[in-house]
mmCIF file as gemmi writes it, N, C-alpha and C atoms, coordinates in Angstrom:
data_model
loop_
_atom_site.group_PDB
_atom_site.id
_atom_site.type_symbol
_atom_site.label_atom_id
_atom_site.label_alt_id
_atom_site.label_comp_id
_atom_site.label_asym_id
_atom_site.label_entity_id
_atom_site.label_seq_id
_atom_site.pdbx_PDB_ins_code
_atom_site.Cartn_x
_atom_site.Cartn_y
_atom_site.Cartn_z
_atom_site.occupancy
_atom_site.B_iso_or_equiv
_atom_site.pdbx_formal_charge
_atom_site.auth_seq_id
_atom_site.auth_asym_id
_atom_site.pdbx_PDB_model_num
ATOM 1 N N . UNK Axp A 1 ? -1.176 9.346 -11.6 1 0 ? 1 A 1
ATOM 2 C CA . UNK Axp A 1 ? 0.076 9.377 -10.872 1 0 ? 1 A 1
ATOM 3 C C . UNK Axp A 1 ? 1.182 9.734 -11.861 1 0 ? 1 A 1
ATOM 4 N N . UNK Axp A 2 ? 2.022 10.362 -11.299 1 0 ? 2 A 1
ATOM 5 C CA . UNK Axp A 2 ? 3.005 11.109 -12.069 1 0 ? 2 A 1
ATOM 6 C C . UNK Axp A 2 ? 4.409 10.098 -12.399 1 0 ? 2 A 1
ATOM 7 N N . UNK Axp A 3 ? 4.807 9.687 -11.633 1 0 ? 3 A 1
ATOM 8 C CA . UNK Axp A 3 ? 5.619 9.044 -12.012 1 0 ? 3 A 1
ATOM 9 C C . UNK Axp A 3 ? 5.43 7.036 -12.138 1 0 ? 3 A 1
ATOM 10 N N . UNK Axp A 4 ? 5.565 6.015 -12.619 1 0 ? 4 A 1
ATOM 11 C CA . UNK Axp A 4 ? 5.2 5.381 -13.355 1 0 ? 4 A 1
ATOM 12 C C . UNK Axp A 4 ? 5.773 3.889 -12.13 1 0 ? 4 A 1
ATOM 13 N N . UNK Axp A 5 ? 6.824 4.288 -12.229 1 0 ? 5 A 1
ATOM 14 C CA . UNK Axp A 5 ? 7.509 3.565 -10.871 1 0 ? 5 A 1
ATOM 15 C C . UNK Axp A 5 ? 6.531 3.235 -9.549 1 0 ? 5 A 1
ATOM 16 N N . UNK Axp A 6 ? 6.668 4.646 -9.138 1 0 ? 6 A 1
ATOM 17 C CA . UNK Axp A 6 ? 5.622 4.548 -7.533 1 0 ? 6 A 1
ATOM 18 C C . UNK Axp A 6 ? 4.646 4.003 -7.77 1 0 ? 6 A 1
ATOM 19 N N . UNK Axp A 7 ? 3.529 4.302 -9.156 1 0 ? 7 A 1
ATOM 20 C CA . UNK Axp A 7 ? 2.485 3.76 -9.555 1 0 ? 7 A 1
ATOM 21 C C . UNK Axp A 7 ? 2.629 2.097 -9.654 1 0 ? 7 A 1
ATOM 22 N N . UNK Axp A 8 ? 3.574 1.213 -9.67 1 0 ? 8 A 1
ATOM 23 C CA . UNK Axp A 8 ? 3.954 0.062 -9.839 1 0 ? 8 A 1
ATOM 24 C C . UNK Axp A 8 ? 4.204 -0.482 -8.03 1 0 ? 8 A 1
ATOM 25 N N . UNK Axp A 9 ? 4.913 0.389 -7.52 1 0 ? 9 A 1
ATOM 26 C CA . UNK Axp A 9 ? 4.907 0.093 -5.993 1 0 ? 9 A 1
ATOM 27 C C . UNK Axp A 9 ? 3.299 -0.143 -5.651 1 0 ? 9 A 1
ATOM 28 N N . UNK Axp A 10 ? 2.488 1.368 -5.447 1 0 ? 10 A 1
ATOM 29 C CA . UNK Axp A 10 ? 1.513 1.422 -4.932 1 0 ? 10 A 1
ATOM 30 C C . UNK Axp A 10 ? 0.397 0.08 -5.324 1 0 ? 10 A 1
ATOM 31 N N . UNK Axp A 11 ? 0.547 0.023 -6.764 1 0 ? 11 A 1
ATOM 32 C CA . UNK Axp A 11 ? -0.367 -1.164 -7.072 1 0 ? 11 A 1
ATOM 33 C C . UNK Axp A 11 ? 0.281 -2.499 -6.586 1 0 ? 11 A 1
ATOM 34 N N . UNK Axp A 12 ? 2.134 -2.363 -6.191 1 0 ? 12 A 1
ATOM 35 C CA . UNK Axp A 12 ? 1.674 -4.083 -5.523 1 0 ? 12 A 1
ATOM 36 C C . UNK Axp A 12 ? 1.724 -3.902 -3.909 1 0 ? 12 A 1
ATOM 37 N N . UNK Axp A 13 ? 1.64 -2.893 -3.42 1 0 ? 13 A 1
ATOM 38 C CA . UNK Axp A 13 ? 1.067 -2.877 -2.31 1 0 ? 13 A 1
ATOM 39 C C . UNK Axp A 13 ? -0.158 -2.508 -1.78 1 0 ? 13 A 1
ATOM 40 N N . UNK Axp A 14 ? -0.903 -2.389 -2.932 1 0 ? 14 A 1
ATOM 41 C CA . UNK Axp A 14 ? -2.698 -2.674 -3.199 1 0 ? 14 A 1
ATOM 42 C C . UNK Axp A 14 ? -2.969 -4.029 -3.339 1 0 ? 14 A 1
ATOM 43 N N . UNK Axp A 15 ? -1.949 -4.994 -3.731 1 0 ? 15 A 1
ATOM 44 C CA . UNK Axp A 15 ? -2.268 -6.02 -4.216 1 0 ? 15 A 1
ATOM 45 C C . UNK Axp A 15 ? -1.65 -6.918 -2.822 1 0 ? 15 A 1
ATOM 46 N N . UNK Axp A 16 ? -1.151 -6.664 -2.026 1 0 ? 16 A 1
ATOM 47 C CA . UNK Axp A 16 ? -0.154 -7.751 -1.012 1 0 ? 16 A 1
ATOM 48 C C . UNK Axp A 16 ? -1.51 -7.356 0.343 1 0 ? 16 A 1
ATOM 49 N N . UNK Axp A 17 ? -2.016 -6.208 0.283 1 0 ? 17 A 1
ATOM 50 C CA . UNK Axp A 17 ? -2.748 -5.879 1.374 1 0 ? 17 A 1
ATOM 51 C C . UNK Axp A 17 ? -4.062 -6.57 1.09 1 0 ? 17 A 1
ATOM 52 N N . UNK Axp A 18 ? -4.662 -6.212 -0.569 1 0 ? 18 A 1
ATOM 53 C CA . UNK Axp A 18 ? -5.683 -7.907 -0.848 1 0 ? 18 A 1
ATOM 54 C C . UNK Axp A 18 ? -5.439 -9.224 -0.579 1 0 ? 18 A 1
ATOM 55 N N . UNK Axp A 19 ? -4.128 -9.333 -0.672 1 0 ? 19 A 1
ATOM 56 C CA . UNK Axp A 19 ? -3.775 -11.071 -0.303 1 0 ? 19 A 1
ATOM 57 C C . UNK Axp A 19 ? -3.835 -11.005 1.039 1 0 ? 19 A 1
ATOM 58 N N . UNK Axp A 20 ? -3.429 -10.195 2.247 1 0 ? 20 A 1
ATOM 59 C CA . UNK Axp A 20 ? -3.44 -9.983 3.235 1 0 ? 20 A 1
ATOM 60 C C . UNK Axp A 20 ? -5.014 -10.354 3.895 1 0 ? 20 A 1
ATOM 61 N N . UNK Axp A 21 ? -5.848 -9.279 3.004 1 0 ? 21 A 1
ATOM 62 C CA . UNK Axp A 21 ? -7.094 -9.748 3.816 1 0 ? 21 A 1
ATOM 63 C C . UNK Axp A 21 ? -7.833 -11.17 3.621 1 0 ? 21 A 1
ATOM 64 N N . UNK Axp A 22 ? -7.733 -11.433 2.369 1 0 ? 22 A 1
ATOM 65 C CA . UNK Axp A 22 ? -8.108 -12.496 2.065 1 0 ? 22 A 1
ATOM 66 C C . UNK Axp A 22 ? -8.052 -14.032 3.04 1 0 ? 22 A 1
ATOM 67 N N . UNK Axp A 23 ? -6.301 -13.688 3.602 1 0 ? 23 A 1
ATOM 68 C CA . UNK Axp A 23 ? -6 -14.682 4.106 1 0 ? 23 A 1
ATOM 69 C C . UNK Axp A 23 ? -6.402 -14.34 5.918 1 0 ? 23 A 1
ATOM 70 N N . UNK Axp A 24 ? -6.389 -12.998 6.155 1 0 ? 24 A 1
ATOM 71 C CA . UNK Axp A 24 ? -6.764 -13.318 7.515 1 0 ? 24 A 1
ATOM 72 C C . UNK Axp A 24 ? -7.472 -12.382 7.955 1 0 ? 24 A 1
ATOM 73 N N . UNK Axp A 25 ? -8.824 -12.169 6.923 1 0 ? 25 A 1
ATOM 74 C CA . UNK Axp A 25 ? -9.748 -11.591 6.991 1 0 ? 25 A 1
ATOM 75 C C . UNK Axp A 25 ? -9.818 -9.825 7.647 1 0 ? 25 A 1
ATOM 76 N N . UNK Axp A 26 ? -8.761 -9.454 8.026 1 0 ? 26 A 1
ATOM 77 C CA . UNK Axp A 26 ? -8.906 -8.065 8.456 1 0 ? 26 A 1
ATOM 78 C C . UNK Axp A 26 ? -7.597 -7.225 8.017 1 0 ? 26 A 1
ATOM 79 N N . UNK Axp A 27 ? -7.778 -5.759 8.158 1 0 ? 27 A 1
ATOM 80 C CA . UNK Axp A 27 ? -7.035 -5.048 7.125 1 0 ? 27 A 1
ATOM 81 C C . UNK Axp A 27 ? -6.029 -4.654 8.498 1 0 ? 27 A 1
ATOM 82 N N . UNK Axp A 28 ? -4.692 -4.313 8.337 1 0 ? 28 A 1
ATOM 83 C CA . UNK Axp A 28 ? -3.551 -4.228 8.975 1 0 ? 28 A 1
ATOM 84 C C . UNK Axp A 28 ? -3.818 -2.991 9.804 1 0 ? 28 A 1
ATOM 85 N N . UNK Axp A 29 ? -5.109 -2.3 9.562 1 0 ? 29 A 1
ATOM 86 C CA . UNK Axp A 29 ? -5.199 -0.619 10.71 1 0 ? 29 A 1
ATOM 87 C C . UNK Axp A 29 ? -6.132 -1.595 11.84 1 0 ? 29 A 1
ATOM 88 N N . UNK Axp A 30 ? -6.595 -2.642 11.578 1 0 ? 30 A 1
ATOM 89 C CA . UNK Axp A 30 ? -7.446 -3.35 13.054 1 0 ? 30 A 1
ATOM 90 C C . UNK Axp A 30 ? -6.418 -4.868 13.186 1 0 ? 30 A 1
ATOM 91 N N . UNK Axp A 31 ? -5.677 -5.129 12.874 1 0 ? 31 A 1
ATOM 92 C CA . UNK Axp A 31 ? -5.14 -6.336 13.137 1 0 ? 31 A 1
ATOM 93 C C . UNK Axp A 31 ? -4.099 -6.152 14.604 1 0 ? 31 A 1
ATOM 94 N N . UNK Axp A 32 ? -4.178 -6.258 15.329 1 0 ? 32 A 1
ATOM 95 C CA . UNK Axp A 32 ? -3.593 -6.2 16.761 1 0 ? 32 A 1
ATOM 96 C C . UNK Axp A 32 ? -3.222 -7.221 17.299 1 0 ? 32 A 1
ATOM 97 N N . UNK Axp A 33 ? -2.244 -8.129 16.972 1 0 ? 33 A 1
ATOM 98 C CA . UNK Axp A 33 ? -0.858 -8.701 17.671 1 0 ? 33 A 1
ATOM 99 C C . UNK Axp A 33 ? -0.46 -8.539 18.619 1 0 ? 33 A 1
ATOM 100 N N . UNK Axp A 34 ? 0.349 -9.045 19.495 1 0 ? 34 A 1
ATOM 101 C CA . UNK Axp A 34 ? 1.06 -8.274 20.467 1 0 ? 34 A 1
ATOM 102 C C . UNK Axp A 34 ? 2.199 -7.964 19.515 1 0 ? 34 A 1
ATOM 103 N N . UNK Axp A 35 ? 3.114 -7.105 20.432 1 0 ? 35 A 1
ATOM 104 C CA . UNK Axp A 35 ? 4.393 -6.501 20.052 1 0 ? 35 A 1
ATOM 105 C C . UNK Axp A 35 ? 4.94 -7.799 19.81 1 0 ? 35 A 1
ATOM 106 N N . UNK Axp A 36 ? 5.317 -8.684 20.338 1 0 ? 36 A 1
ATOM 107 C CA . UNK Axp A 36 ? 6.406 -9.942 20.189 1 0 ? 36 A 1
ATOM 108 C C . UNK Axp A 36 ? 5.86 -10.333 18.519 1 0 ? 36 A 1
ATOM 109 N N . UNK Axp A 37 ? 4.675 -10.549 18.668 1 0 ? 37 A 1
ATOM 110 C CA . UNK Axp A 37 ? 4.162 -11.438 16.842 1 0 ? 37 A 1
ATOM 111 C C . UNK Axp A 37 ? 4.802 -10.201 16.072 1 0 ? 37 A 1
ATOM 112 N N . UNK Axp A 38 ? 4.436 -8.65 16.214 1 0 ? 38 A 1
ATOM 113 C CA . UNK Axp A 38 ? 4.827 -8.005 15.197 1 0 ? 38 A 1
ATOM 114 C C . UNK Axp A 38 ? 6.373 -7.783 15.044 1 0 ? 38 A 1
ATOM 115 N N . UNK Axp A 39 ? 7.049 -8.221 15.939 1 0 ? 39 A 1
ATOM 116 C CA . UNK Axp A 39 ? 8.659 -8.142 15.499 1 0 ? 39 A 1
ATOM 117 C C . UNK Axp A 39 ? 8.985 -9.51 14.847 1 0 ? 39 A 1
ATOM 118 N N . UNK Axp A 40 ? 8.647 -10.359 15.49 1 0 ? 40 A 1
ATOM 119 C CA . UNK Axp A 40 ? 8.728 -11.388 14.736 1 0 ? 40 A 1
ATOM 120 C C . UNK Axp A 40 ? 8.336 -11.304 13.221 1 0 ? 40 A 1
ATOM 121 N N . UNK Axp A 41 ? 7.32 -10.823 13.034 1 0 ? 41 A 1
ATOM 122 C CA . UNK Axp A 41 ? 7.072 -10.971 11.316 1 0 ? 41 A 1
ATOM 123 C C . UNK Axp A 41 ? 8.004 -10.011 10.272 1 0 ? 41 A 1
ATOM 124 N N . UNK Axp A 42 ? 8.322 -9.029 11.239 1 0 ? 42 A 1
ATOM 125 C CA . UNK Axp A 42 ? 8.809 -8.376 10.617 1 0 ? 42 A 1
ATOM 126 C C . UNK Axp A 42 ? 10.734 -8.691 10.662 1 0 ? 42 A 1
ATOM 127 N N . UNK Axp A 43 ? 10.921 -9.533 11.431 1 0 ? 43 A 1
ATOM 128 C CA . UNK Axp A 43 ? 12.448 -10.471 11.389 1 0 ? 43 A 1
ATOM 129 C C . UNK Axp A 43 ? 12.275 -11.538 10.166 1 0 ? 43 A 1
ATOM 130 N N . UNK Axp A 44 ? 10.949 -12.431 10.4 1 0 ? 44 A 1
ATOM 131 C CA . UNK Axp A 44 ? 11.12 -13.322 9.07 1 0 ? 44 A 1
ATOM 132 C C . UNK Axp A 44 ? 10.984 -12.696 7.423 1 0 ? 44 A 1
ATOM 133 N N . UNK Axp A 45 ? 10.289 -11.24 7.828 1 0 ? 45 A 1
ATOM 134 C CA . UNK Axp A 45 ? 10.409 -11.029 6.274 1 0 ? 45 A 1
ATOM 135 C C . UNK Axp A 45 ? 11.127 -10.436 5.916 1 0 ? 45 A 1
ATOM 136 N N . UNK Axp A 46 ? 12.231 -9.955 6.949 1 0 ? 46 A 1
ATOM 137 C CA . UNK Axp A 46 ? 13.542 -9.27 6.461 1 0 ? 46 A 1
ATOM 138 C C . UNK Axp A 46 ? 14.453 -10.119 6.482 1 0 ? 46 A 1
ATOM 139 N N . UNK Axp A 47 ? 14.515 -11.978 7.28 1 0 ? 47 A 1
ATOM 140 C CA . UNK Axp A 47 ? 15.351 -12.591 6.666 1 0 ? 47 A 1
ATOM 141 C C . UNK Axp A 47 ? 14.665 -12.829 4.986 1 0 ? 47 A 1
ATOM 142 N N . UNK Axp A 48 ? 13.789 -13.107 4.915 1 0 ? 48 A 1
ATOM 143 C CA . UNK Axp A 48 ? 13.47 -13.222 3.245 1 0 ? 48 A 1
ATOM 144 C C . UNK Axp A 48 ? 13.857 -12.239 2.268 1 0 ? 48 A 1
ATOM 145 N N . UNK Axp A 49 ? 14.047 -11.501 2.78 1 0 ? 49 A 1
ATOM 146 C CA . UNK Axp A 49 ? 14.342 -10.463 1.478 1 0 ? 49 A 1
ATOM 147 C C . UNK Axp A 49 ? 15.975 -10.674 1.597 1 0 ? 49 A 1
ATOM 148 N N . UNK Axp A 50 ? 16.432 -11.156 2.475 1 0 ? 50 A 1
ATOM 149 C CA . UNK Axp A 50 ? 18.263 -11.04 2.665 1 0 ? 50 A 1
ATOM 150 C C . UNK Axp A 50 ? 18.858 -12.243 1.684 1 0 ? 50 A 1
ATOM 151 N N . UNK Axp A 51 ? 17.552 -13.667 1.848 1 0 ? 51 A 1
ATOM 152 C CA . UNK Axp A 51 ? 18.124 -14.756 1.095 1 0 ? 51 A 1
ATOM 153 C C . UNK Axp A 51 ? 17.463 -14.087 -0.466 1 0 ? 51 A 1
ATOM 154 N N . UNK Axp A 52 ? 16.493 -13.52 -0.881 1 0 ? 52 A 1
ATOM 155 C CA . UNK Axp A 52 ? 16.345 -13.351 -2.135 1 0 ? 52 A 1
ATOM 156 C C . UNK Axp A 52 ? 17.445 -11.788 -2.603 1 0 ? 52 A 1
ATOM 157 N N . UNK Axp A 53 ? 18.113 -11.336 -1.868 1 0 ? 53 A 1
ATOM 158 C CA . UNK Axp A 53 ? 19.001 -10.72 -2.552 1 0 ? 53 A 1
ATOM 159 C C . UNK Axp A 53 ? 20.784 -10.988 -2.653 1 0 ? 53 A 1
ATOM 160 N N . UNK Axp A 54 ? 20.392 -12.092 -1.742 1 0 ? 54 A 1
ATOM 161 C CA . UNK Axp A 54 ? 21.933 -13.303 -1.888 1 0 ? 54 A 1
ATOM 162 C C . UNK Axp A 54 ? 21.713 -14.251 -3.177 1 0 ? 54 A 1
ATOM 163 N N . UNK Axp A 55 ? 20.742 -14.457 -3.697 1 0 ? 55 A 1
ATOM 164 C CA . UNK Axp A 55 ? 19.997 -15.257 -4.747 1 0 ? 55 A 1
ATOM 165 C C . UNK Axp A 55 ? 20.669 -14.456 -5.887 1 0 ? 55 A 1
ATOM 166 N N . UNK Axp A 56 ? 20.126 -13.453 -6.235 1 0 ? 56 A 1
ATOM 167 C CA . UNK Axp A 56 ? 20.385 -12.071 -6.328 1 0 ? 56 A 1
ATOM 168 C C . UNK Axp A 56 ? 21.872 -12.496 -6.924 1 0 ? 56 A 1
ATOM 169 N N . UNK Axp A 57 ? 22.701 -12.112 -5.896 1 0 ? 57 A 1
ATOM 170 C CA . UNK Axp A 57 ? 23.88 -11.828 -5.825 1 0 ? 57 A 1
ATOM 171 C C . UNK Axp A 57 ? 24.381 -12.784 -6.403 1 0 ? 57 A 1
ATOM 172 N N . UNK Axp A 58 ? 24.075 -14.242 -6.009 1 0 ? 58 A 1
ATOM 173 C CA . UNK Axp A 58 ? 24.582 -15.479 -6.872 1 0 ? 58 A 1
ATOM 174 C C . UNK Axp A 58 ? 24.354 -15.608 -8.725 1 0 ? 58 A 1
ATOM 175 N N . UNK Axp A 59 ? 23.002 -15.326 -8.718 1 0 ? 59 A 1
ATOM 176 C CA . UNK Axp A 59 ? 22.914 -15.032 -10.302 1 0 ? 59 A 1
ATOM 177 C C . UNK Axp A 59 ? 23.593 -13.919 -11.452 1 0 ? 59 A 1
ATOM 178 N N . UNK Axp A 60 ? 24.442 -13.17 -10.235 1 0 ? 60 A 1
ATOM 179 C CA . UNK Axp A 60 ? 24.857 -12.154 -11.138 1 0 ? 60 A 1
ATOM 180 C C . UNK Axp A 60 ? 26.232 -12.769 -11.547 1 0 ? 60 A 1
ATOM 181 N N . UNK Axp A 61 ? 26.825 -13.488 -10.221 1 0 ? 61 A 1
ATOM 182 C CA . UNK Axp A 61 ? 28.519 -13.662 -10.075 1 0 ? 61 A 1
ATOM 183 C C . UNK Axp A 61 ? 28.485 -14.95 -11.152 1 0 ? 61 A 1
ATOM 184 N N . UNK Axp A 62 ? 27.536 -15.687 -11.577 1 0 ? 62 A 1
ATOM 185 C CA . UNK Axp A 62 ? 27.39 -16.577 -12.564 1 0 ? 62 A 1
ATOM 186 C C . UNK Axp A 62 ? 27.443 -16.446 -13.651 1 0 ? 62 A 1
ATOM 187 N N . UNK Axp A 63 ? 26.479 -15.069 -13.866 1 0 ? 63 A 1
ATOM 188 C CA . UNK Axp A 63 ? 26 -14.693 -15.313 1 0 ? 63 A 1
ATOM 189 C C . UNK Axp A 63 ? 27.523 -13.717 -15.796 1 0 ? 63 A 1
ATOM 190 N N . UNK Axp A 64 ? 28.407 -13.199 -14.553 1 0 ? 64 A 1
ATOM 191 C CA . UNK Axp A 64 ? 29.912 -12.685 -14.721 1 0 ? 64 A 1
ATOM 192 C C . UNK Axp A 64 ? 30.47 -13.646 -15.218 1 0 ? 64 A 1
ATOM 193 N N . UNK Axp A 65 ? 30.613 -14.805 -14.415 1 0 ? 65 A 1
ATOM 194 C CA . UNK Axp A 65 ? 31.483 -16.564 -14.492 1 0 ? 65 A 1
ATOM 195 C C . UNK Axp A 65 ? 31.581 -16.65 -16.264 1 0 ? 65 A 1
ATOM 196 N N . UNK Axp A 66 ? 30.514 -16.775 -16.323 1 0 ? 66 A 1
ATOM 197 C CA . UNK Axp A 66 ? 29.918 -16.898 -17.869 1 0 ? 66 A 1
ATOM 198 C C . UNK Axp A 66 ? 30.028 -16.229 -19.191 1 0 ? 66 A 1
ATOM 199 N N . UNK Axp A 67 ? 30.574 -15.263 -18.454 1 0 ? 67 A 1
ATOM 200 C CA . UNK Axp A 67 ? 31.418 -14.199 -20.159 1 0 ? 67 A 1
ATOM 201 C C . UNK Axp A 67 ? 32.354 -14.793 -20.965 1 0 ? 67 A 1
């Protein structure tokens, strides 16, 4: 792979889709939900990424505080 970055994506989304099966035994092209479960998961993990980039945001305005 050419660039070094994507190669770092791709391997942790080689690695989240192993934890994936592990935990519920089938790979995300046969896992069939209804529509309601799949919005839902996909609301809680976009509130998660909102509090870890408010986290984020707090550690920076600190590490500013702190000059």
């Amino acid at each position: 792979m050419r660039d070094p970055i994507i190669k770092r994506v791709v391997d942790k989304i080689e690695g989240r889709s192993a934890v994936g099966f592990k935990k519920y035994g089938v790979t995300l092209k046969d896992d069939v939900p209804d529509l309601k479960t799949w919005v839902s998961h996909i609301q809680e993990e976009l509130m998660d990424a909102v509090n870890y980039l408010e986290k984020l945001q707090y550690e920076m305005e600190e590490a500013d505080d702190n000059k």
